[in-house]
N, CA, C and O atoms as a Maestro MAE file, in Angstrom:
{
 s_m_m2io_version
 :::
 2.0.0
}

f_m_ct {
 s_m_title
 :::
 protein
 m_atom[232] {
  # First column is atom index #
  i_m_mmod_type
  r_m_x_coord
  r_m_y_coord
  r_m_z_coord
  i_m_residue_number
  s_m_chain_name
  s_m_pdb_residue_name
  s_m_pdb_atom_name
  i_m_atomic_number
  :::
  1 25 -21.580 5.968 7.210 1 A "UNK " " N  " 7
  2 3 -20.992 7.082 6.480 1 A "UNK " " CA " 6
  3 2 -20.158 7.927 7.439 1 A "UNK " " C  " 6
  4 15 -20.557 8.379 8.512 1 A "UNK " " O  " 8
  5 25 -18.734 8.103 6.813 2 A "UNK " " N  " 7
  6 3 -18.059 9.001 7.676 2 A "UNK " " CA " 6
  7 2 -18.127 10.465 7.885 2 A "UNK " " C  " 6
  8 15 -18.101 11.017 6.786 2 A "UNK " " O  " 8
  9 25 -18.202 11.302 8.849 3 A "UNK " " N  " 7
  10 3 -18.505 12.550 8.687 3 A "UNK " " CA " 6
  11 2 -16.876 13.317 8.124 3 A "UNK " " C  " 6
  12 15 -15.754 13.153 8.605 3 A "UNK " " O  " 8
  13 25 -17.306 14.153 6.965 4 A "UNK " " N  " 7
  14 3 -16.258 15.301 6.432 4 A "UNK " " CA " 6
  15 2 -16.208 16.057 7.283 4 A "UNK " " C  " 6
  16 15 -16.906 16.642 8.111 4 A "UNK " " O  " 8
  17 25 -15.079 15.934 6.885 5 A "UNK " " N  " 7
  18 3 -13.814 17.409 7.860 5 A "UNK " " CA " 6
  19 2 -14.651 18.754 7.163 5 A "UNK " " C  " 6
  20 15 -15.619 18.886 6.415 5 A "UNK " " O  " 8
  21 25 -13.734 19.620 7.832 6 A "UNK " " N  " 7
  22 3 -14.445 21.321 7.306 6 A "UNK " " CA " 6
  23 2 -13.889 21.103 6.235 6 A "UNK " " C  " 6
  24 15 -14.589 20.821 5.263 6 A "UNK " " O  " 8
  25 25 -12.689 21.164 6.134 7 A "UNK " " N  " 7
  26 3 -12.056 21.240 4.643 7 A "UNK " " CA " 6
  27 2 -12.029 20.387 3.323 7 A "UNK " " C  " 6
  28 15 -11.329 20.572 2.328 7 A "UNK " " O  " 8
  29 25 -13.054 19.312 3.582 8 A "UNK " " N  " 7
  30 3 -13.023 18.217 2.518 8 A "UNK " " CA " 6
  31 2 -14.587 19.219 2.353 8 A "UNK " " C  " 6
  32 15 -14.547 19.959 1.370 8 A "UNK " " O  " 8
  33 25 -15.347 19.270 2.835 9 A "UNK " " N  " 7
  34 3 -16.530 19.769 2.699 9 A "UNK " " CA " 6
  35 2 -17.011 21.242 1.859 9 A "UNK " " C  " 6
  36 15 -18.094 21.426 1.304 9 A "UNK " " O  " 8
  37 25 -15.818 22.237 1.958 10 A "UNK " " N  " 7
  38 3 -15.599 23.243 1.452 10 A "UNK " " CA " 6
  39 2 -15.136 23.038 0.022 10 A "UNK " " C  " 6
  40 15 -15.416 23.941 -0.766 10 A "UNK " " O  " 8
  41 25 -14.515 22.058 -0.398 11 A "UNK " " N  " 7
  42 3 -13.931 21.739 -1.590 11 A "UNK " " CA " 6
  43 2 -12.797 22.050 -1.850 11 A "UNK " " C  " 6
  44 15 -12.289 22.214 -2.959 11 A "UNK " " O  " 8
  45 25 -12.130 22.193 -0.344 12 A "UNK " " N  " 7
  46 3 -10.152 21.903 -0.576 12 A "UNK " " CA " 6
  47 2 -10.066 23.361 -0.610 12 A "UNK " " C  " 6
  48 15 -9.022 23.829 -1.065 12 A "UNK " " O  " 8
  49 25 -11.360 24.499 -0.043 13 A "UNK " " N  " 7
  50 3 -11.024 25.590 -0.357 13 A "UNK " " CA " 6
  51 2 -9.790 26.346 0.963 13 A "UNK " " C  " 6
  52 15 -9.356 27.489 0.818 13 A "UNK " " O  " 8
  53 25 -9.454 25.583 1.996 14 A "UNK " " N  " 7
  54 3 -8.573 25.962 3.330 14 A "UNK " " CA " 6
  55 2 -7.331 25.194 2.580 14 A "UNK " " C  " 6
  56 15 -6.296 25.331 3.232 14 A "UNK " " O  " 8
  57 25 -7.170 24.475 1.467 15 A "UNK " " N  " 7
  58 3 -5.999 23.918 1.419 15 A "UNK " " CA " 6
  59 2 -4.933 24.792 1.146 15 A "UNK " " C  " 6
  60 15 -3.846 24.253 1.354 15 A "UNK " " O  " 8
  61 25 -4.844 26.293 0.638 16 A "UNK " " N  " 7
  62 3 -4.054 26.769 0.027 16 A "UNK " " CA " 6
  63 2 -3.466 27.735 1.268 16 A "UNK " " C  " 6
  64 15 -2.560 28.561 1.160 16 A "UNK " " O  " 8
  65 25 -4.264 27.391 2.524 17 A "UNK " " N  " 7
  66 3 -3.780 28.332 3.910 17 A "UNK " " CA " 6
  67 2 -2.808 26.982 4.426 17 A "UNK " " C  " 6
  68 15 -1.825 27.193 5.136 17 A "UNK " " O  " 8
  69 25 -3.114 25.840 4.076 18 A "UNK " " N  " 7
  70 3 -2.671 24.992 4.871 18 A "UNK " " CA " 6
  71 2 -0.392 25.199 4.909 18 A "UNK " " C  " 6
  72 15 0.294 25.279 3.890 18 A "UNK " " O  " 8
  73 25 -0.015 25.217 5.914 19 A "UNK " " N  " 7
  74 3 1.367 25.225 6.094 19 A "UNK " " CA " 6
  75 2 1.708 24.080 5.475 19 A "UNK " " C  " 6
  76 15 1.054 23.038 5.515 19 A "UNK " " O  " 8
  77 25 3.099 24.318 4.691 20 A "UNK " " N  " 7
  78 3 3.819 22.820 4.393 20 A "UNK " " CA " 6
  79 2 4.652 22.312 5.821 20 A "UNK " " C  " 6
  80 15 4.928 23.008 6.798 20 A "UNK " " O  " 8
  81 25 4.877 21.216 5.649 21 A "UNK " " N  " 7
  82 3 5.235 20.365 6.433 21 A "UNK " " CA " 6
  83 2 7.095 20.230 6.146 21 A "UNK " " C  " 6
  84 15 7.711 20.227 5.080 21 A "UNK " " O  " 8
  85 25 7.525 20.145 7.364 22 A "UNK " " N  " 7
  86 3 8.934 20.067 7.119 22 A "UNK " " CA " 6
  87 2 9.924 19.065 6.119 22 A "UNK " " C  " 6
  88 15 11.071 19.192 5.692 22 A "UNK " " O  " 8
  89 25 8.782 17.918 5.966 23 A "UNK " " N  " 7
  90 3 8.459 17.031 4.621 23 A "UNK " " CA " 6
  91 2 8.854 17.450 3.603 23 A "UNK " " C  " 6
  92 15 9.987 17.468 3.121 23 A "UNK " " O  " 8
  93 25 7.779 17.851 3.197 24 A "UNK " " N  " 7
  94 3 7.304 18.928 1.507 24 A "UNK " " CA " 6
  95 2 8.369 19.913 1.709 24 A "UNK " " C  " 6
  96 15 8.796 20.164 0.581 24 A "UNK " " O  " 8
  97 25 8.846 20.420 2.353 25 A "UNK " " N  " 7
  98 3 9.664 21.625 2.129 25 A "UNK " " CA " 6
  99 2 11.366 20.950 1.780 25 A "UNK " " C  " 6
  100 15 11.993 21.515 0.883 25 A "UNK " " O  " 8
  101 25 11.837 20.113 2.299 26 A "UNK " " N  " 7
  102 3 13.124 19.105 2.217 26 A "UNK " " CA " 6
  103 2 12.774 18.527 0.840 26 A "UNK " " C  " 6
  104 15 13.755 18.575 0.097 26 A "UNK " " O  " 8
  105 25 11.700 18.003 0.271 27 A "UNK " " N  " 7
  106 3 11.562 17.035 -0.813 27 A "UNK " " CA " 6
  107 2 11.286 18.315 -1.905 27 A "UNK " " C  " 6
  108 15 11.167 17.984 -3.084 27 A "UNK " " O  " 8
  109 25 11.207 19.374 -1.656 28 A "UNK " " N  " 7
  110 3 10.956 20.532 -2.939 28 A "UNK " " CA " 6
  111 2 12.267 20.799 -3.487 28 A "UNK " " C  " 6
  112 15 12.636 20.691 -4.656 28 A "UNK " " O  " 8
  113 25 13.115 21.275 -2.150 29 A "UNK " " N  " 7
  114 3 14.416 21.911 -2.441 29 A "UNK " " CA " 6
  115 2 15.163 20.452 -3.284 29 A "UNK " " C  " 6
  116 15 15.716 20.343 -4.378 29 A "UNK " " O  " 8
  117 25 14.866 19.472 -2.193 30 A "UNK " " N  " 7
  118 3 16.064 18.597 -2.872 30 A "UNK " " CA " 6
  119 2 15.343 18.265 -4.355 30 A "UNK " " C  " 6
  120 15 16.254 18.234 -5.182 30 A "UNK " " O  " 8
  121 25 14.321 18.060 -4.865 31 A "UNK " " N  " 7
  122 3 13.880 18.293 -6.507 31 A "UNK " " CA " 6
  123 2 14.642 19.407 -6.698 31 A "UNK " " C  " 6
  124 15 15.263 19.381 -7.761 31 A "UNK " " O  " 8
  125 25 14.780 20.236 -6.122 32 A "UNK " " N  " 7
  126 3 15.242 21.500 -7.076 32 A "UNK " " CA " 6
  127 2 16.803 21.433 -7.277 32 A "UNK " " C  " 6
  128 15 17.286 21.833 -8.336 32 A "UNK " " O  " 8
  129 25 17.530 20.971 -6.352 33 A "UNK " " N  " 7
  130 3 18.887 20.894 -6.135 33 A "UNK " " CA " 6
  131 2 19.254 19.858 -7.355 33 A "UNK " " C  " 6
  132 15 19.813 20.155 -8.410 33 A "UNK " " O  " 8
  133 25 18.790 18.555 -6.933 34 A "UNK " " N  " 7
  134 3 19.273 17.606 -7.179 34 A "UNK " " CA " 6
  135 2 18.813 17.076 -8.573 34 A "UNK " " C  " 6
  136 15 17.642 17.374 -8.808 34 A "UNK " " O  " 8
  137 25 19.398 16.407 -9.500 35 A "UNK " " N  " 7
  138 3 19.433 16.481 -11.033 35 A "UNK " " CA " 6
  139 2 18.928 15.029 -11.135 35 A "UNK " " C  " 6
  140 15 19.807 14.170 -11.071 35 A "UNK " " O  " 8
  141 25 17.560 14.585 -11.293 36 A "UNK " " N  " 7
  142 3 16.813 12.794 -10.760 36 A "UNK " " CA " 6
  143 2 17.186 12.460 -12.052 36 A "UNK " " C  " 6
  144 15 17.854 11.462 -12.324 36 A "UNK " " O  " 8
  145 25 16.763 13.285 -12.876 37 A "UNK " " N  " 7
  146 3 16.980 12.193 -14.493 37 A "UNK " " CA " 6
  147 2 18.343 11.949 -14.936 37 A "UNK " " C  " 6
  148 15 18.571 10.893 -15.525 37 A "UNK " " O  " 8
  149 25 19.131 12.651 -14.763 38 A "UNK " " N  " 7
  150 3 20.453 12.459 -14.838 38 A "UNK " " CA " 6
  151 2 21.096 11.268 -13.930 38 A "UNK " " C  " 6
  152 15 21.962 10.590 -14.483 38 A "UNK " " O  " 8
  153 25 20.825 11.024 -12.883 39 A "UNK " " N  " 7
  154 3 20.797 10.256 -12.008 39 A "UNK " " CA " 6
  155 2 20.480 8.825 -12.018 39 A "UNK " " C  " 6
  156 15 21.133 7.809 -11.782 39 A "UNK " " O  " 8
  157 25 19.259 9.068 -12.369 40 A "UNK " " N  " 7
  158 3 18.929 7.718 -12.464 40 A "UNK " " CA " 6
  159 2 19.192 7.343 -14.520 40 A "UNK " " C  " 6
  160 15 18.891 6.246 -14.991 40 A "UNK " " O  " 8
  161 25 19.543 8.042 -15.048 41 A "UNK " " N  " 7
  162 3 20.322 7.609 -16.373 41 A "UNK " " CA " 6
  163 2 21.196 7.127 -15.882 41 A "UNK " " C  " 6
  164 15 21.058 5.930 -16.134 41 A "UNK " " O  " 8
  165 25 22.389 7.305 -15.096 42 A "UNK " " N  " 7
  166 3 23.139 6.657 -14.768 42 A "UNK " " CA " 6
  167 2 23.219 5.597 -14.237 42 A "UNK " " C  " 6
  168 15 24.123 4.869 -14.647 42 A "UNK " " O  " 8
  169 25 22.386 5.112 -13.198 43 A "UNK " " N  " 7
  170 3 22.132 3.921 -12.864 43 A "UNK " " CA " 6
  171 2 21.531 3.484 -13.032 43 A "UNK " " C  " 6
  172 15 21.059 2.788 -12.133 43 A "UNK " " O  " 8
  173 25 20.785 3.455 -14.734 44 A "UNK " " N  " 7
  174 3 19.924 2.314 -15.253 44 A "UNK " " CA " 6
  175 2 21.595 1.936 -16.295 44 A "UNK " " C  " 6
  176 15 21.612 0.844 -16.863 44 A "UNK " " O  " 8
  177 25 22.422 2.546 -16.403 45 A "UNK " " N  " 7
  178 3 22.945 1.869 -17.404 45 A "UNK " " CA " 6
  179 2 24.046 0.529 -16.505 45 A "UNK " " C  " 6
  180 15 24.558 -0.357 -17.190 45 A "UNK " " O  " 8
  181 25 24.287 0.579 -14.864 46 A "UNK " " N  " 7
  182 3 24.842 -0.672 -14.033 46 A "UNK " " CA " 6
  183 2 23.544 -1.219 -13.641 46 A "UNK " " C  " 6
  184 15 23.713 -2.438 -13.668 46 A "UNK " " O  " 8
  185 25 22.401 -0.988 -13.309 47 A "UNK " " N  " 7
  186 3 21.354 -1.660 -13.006 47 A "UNK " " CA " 6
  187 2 21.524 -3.212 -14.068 47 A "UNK " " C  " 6
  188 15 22.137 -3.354 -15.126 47 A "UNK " " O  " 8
  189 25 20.694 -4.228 -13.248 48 A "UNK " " N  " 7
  190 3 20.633 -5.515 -13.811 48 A "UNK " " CA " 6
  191 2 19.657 -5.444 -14.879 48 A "UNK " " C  " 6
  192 15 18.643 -4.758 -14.750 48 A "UNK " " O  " 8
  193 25 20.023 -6.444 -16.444 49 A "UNK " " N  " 7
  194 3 18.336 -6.434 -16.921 49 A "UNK " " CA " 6
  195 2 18.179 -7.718 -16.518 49 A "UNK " " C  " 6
  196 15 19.069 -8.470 -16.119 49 A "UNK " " O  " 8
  197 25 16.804 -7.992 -16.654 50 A "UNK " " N  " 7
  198 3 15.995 -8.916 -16.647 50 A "UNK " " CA " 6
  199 2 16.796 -10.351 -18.050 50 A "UNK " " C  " 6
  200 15 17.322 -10.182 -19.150 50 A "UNK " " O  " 8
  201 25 16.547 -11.405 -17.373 51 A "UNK " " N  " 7
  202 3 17.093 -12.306 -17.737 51 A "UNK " " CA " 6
  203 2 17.197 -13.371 -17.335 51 A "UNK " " C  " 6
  204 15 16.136 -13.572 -16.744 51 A "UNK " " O  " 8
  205 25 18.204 -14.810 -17.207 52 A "UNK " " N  " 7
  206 3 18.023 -15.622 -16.356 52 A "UNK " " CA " 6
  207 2 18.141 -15.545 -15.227 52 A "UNK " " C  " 6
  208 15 19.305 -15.326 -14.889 52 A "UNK " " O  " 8
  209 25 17.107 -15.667 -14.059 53 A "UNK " " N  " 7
  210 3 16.968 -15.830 -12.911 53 A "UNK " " CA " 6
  211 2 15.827 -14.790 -12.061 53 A "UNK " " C  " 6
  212 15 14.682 -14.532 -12.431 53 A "UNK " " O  " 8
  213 25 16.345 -14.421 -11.140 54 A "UNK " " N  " 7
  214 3 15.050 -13.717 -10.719 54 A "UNK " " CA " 6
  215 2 15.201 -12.093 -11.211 54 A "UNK " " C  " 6
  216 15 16.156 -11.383 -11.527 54 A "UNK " " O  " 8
  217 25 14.191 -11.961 -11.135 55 A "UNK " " N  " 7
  218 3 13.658 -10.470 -12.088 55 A "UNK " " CA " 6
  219 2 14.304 -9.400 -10.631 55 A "UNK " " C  " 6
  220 15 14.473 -9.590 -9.427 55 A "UNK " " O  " 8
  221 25 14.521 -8.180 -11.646 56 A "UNK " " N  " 7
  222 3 15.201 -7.007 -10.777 56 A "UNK " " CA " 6
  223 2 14.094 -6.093 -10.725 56 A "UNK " " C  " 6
  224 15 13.249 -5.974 -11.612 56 A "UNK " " O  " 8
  225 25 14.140 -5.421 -9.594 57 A "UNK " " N  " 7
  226 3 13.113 -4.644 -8.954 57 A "UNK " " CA " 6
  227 2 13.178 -3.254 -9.660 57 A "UNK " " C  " 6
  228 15 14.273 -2.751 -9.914 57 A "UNK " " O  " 8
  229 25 12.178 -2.725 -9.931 58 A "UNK " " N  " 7
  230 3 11.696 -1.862 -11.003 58 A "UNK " " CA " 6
  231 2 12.247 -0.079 -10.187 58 A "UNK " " C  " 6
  232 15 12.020 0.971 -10.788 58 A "UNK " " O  " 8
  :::
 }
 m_bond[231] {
  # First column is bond index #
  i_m_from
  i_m_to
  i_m_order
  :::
  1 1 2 1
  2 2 3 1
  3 3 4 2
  4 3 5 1
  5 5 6 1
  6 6 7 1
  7 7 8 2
  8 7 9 1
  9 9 10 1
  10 10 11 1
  11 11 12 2
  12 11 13 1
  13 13 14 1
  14 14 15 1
  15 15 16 2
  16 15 17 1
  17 17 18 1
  18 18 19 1
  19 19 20 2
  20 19 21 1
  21 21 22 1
  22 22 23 1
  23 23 24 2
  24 23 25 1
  25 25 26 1
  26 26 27 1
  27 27 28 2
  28 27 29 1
  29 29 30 1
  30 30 31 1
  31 31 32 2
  32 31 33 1
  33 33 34 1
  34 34 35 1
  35 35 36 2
  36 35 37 1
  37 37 38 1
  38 38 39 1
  39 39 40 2
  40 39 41 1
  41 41 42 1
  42 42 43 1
  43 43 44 2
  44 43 45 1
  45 45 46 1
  46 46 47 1
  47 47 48 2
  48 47 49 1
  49 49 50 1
  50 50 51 1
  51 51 52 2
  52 51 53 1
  53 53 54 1
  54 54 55 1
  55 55 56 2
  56 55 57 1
  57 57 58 1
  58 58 59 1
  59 59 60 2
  60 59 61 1
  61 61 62 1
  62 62 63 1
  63 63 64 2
  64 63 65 1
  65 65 66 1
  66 66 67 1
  67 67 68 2
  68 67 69 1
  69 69 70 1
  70 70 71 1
  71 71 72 2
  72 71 73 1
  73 73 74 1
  74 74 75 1
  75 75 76 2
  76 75 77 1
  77 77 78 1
  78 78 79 1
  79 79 80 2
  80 79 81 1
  81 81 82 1
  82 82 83 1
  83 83 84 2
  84 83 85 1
  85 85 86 1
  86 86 87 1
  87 87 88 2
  88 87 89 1
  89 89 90 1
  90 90 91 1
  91 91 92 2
  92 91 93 1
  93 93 94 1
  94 94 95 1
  95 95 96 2
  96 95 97 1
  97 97 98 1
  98 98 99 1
  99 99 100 2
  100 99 101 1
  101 101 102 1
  102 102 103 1
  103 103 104 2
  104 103 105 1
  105 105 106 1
  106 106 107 1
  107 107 108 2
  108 107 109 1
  109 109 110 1
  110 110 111 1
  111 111 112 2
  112 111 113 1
  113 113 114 1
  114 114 115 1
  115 115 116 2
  116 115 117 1
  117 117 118 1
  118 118 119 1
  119 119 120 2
  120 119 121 1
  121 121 122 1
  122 122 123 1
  123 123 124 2
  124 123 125 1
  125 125 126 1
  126 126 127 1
  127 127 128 2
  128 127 129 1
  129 129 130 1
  130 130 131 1
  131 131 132 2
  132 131 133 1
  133 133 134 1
  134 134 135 1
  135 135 136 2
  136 135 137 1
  137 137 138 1
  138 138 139 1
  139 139 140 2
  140 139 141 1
  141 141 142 1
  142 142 143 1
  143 143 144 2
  144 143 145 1
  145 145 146 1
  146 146 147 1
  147 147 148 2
  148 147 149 1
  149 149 150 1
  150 150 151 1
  151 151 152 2
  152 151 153 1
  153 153 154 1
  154 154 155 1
  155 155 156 2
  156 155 157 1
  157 157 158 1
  158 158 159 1
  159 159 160 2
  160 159 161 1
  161 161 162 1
  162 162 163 1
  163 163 164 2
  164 163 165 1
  165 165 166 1
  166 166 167 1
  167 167 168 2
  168 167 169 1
  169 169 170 1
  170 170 171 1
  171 171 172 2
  172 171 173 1
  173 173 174 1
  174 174 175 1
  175 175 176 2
  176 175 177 1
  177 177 178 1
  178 178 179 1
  179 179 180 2
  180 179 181 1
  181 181 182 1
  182 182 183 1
  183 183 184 2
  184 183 185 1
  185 185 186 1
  186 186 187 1
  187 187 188 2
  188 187 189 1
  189 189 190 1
  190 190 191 1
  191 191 192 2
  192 191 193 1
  193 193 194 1
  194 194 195 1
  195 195 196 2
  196 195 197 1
  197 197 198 1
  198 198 199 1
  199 199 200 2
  200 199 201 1
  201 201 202 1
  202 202 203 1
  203 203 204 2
  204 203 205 1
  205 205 206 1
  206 206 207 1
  207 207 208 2
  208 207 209 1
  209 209 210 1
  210 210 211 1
  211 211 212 2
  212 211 213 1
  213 213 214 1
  214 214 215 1
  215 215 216 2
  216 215 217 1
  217 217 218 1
  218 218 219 1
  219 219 220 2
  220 219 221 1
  221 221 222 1
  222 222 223 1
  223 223 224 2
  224 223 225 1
  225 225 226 1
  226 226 227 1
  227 227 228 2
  228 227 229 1
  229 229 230 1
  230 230 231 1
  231 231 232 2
  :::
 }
}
């Protein structure tokens, strides 16, 4: 059995001190900026369908 961290043990109660990561902060804004459904509407309508030969990646 592995020993819990402080914070798995508390019940995720340090998670809300925890800093975001320069990660999470780039992938928020660009959700916020950037328009995904619109986007990818658009390139499902040149995307390949499925048909003869090998299948297109999802």
């Amino acid at each position: 059995m592995r020993q819990q961290t402080l914070a798995v043990a508390a019940d995720g109660s340090f998670e809300k001190y925890r800093k975001a990561t320069r990660r999470e902060v780039f992938l928020g804004e660009m959700d916020r900026i950037v328009p995904c459904e619109r986007l990818s509407a658009l390139v499902e309508l040149r995307y390949p369908k499925a048909g003869n030969g090998r299948r297109p990646d999802p």
